[in-house]
C-alpha positions in Angstrom: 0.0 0.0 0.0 2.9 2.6 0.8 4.5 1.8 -2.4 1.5 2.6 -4.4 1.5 5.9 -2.8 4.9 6.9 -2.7 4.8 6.1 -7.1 3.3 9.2 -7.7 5.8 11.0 -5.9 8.3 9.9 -7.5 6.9 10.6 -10.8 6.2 14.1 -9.9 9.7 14.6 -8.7 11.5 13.1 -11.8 9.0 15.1 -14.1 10.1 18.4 -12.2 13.9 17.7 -12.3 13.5 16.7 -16.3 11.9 20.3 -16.8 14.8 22.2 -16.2 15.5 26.0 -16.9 13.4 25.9 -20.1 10.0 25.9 -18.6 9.9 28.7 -15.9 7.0 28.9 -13.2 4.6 31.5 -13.7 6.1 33.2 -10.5 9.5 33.1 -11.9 9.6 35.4 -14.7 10.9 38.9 -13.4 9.3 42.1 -13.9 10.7 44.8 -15.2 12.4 47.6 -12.8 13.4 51.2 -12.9 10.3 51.9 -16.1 10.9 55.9 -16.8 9.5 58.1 -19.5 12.1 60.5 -21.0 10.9 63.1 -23.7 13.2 65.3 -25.6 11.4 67.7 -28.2 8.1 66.3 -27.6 9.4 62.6 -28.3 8.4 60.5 -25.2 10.5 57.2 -24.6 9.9 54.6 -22.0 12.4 53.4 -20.4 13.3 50.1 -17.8 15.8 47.8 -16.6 15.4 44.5 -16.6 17.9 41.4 -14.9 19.8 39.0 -16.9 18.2 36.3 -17.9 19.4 32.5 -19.1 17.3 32.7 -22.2 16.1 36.5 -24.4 13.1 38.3 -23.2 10.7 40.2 -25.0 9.2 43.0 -23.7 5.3 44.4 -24.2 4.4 47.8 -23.5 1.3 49.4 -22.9 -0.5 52.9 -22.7 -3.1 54.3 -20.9 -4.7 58.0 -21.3 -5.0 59.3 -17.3 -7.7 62.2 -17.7 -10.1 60.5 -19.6 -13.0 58.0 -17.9 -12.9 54.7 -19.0 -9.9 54.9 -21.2 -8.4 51.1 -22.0 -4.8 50.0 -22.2 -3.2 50.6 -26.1 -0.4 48.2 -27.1 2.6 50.4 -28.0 5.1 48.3 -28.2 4.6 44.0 -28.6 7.2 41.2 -28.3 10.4 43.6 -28.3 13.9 42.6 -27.3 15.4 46.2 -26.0 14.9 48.1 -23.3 12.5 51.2 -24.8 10.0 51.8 -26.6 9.1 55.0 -28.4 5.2 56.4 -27.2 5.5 59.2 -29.2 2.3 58.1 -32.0 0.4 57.1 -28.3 0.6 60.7 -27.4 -2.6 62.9 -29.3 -2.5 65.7 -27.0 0.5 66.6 -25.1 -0.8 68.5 -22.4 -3.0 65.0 -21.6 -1.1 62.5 -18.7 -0.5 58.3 -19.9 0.0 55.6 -17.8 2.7 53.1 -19.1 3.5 49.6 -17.9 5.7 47.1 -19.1 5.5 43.4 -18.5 8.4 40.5 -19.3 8.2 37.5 -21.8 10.3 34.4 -21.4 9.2 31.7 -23.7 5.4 31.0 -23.1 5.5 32.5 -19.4 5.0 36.2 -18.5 5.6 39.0 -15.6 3.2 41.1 -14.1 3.3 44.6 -15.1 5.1 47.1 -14.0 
């Protein structure tokens, strides 16, 4: 009877160990840090920092308009591999505030936004 039980175990430890780096929990994909906007002559840039990681990640970035009620979140940037993205078409009116978050893609897993 103990065997039976202790089988599964097993199983569910030998399938971990073969998984390796290449599937990541959905905890263990970093998000990014440090996300600044910099704008020079009315061209906004987002900027973050992100940790080292074994395989590439790619990068989504998204906008919000503050002031107005109900506004949604605009992709401005999708599956990029550097650190910025350029907001600049996002913008309509530049007296008007944006959110902007950034979330982390490492193979089929994702970060939170930041």
């Amino acid at each position: 009877m103990a065997l039976l039980f202790l089988l599964p175990l097993v199983m569910q430890g030998v399938s971990r160990a073969e998984m390796g780096t290449a599937d990541l929990g959905p905890s263990s994909v970093p998000t990014p840090t440090n996300v600044t906007i910099e704008s020079y002559n009315m061209n906004p840039i987002v900027y973050w920092e992100y940790q080292i990681m074994p395989q590439v990640p790619v990068f989504t970035v998204e906008v919000k308009n503050y002031g107005v009620k109900n506004s949604e979140w605009i992709d401005a940037c999708i599956n990029i591999s550097h650190h910025y993205c350029n907001i600049s078409d996002h913008v309509g009116d530049p007296s008007n505030s944006l959110w902007v978050r950034v979330k982390a893609r490492v193979g089929q897993k994702e970060s939170a936004f930041q």
